[in-house]
ZADO-1210 file (C-alpha; in nm, 4 decimals, padded with zeros to 6 digits):
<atoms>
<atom x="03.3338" y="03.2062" z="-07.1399" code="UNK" pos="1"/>
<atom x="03.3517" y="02.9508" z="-07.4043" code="UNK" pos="2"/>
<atom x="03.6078" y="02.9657" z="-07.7045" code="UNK" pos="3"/>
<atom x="03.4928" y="02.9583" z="-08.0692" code="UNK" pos="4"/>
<atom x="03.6090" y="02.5697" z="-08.1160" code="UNK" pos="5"/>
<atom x="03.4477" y="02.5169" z="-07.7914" code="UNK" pos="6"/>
<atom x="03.7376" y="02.5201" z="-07.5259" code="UNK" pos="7"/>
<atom x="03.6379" y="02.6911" z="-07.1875" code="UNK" pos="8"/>
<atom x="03.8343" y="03.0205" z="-07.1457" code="UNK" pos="9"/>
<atom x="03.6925" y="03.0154" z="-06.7681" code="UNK" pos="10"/>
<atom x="03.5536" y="03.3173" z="-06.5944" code="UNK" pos="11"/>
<atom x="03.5945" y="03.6597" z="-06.6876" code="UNK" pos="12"/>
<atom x="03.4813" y="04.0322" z="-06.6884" code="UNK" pos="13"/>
<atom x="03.2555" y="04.1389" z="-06.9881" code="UNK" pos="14"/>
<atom x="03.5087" y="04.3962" z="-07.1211" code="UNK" pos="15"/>
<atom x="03.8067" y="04.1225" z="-07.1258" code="UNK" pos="16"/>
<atom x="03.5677" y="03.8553" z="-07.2956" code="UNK" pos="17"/>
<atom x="03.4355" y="04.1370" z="-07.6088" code="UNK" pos="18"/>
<atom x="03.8053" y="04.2462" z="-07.5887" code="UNK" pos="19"/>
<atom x="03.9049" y="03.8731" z="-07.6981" code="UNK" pos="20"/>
<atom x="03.6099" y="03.8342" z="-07.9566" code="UNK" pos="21"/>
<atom x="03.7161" y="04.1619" z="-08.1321" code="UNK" pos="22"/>
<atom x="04.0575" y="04.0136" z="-08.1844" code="UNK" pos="23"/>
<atom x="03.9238" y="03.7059" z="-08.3703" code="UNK" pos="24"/>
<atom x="03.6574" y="03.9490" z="-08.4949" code="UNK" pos="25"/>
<atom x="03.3730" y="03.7498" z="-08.3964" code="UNK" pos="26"/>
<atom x="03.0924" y="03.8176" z="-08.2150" code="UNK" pos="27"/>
<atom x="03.0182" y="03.7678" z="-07.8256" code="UNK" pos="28"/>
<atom x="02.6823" y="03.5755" z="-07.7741" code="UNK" pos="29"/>
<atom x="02.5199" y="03.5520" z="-07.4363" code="UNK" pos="30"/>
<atom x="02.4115" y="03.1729" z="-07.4927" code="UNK" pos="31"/>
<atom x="02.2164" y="03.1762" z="-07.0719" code="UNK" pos="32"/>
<atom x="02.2216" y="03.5154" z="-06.9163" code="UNK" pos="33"/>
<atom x="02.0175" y="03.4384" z="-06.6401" code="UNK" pos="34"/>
<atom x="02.2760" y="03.2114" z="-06.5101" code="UNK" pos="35"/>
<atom x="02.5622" y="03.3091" z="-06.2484" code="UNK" pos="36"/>
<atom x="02.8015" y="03.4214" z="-06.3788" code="UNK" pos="37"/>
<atom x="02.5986" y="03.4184" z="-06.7391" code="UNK" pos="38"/>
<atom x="02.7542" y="03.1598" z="-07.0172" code="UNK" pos="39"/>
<atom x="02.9136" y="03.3638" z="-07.3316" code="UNK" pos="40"/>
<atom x="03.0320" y="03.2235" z="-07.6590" code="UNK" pos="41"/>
<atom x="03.2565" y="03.3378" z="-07.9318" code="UNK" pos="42"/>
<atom x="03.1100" y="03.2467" z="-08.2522" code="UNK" pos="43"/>
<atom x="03.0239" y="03.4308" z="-08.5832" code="UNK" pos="44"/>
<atom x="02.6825" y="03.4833" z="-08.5369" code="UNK" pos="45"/>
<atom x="02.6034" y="03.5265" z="-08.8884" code="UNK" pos="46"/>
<atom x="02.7092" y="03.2411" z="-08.9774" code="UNK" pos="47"/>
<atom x="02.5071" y="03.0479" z="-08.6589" code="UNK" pos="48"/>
<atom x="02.1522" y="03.2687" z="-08.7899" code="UNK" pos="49"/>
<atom x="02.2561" y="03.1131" z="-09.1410" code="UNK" pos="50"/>
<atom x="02.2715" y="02.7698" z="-09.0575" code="UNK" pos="51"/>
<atom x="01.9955" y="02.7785" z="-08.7821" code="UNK" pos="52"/>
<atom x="01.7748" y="02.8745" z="-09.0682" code="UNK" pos="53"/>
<atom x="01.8986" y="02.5980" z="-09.2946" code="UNK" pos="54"/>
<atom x="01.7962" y="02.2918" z="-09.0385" code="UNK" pos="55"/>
<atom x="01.4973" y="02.4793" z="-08.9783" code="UNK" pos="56"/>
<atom x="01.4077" y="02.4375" z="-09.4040" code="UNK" pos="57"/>
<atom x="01.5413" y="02.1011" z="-09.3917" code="UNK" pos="58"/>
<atom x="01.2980" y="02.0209" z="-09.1074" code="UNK" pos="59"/>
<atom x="00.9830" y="02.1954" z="-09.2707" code="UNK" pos="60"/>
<atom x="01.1005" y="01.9689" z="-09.5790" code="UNK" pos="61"/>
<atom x="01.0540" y="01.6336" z="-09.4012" code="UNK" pos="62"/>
<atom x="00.7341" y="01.7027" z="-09.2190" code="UNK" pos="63"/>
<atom x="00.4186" y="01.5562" z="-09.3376" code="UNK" pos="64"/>
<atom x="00.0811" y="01.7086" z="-09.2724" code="UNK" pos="65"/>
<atom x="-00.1907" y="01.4649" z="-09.2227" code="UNK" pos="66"/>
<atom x="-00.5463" y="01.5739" z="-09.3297" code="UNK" pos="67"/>
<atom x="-00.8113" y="01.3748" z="-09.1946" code="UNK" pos="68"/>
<atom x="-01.0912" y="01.2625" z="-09.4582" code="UNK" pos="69"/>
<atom x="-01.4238" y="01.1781" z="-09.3921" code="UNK" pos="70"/>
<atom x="-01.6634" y="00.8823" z="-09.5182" code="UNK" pos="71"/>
<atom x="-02.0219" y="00.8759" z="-09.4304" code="UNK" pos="72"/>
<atom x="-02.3146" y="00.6378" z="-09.4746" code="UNK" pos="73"/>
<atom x="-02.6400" y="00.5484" z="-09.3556" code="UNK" pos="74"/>
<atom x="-02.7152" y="00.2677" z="-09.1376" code="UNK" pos="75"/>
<atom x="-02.9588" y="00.1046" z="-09.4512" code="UNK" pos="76"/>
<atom x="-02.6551" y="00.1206" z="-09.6646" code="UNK" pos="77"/>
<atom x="-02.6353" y="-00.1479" z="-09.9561" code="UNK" pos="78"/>
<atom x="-02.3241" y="-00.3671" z="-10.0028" code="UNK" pos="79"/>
<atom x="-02.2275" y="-00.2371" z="-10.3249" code="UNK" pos="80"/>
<atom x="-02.2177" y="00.1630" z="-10.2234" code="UNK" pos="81"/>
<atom x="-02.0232" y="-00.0029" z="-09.8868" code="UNK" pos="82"/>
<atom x="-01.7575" y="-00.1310" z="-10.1629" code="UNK" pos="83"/>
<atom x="-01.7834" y="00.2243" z="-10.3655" code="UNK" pos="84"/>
<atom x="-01.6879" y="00.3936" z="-09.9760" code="UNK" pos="85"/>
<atom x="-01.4543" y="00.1451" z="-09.9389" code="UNK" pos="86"/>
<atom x="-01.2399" y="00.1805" z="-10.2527" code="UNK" pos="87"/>
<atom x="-01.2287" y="00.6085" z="-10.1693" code="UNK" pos="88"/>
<atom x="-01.1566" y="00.5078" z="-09.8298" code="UNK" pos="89"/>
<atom x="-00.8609" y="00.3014" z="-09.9794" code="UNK" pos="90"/>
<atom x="-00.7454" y="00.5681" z="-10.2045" code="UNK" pos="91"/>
<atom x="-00.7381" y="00.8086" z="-09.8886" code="UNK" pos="92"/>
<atom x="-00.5405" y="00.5189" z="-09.6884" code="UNK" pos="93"/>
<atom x="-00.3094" y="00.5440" z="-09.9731" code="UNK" pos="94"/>
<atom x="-00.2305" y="00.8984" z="-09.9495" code="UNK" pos="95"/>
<atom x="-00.1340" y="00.8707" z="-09.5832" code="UNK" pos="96"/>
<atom x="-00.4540" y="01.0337" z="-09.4628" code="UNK" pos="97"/>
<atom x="-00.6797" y="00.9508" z="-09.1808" code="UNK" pos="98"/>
<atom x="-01.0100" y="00.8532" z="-09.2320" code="UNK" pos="99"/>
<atom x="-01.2882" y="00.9196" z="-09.0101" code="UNK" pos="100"/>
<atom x="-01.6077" y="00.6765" z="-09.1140" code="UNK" pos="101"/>
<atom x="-01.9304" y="00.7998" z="-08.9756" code="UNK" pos="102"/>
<atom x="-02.2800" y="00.6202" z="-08.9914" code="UNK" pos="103"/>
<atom x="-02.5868" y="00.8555" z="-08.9449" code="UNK" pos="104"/>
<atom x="-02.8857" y="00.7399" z="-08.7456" code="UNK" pos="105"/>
<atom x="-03.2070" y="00.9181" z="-08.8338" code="UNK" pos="106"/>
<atom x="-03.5027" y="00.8938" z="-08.6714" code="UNK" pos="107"/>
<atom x="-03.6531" y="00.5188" z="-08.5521" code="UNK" pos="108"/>
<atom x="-03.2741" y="00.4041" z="-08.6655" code="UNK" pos="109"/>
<atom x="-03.1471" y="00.5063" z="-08.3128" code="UNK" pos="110"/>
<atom x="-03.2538" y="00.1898" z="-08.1441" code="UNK" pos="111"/>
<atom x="-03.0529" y="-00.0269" z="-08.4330" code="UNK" pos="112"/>
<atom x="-02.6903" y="00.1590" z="-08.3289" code="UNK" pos="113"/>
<atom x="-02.5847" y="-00.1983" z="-08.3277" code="UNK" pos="114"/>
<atom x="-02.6386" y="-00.2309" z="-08.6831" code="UNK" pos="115"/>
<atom x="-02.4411" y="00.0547" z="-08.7245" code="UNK" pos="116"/>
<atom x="-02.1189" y="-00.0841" z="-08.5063" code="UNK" pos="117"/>
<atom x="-02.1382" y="-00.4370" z="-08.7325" code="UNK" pos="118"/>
<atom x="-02.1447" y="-00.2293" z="-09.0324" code="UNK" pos="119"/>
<atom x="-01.8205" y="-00.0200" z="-08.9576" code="UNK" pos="120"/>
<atom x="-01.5743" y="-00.3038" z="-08.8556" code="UNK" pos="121"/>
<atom x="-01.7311" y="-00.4831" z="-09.2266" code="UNK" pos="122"/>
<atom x="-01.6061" y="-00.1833" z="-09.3673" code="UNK" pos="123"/>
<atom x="-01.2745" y="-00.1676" z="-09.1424" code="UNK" pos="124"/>
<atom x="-01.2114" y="-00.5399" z="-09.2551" code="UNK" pos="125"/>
<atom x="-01.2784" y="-00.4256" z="-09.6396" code="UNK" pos="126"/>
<atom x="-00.9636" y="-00.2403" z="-09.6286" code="UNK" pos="127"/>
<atom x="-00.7740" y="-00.4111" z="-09.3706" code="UNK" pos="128"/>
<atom x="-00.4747" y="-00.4301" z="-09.6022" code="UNK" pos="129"/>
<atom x="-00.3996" y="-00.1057" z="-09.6149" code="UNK" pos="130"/>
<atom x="-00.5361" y="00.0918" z="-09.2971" code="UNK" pos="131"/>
<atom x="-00.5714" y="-00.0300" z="-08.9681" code="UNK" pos="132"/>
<atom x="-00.8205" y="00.0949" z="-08.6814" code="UNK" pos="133"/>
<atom x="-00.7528" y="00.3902" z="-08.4742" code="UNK" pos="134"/>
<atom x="-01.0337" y="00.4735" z="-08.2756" code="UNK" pos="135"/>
<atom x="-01.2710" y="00.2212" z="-08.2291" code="UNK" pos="136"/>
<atom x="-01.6663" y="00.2596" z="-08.3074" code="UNK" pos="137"/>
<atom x="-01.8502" y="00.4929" z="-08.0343" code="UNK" pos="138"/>
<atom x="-02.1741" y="00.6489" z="-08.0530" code="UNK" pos="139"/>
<atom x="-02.1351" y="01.0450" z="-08.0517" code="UNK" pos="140"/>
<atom x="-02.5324" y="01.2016" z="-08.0391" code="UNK" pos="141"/>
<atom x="-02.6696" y="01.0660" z="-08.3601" code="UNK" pos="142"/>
<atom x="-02.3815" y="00.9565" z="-08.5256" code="UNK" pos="143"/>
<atom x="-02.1681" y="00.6358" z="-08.4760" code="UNK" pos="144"/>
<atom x="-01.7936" y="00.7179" z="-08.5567" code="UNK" pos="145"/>
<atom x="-01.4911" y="00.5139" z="-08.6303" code="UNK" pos="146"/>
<atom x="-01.0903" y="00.6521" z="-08.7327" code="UNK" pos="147"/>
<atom x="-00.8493" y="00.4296" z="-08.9768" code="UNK" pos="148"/>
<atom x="-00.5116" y="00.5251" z="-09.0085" code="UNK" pos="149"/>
<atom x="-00.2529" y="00.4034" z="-09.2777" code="UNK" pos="150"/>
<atom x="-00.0664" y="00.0799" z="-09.1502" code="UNK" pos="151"/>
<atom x="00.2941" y="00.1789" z="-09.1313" code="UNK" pos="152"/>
<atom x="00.5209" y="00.0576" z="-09.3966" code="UNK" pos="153"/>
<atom x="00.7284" y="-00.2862" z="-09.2573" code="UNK" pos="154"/>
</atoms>
């Protein structure tokens, strides 16, 4: 049996212990009933729902999603449209998304996945100042695929 200001009352019958809380007029909480004997607490329970809730909100308000963006080329892919994927990529970066950067092999292009590799760390390097790689570049069926994430703020 534990008091309301948290002092052990020690151990007692159930009758005693809702005798007690009735006289503060509180309520009797079972805090681990499958213990022996089982752990009781005086509190207002009210109250302890209230504020339970109220961390819970704070929490929620703290917590970031993180969506997870995708940027995809072709393994013929021209420096300028590399700098157009680039600055989105950046913008994504930004946001404190993850990007996942994908080349696409098609057809006779399969045998040139190397190509494809050199091509996504050229792009990781393009925005190096802002993202960082998570995953490195691996070959998954037809598609080479690499992961940035945000650098963390020093």
């Amino acid at each position: 049996m534990i008091d309301n200001d948290g002092k052990q009352l020690g151990i007692m019958s159930g009758r005693e212990a809702q005798k007690i809380a009735d006289e503060k007029q509180l309520d009797l909480v079972k805090i681990s009933p499958n213990t022996k004997p089982p752990v009781c607490k005086i509190m207002d329970y009210g109250k302890f729902k209230f504020e339970q809730g109220k961390k819970e909100k704070e929490m929620k308000k703290h917590q970031r999603t993180i969506n997870v963006k995708e940027v995809r080329m072709s393994a013929r892919v021209e420096e300028h449209d590399l700098d157009v994927k680039a600055k989105n990529c950046r913008k994504f970066l930004l946001n404190g998304d993850k990007v996942k950067v994908s080349v696409r092999f098609r057809g006779r292009e399969m045998a040139y996945t190397d190509v494809g590799k050199e091509i996504l760390l050229r792009f990781a390097e393009k925005v190096a100042d802002v993202g960082q790689i998570e995953k490195r570049p691996k070959l998954e069926g037809r598609n080479m695929v690499m992961y940035l994430m945000a650098k963390k703020e020093q």
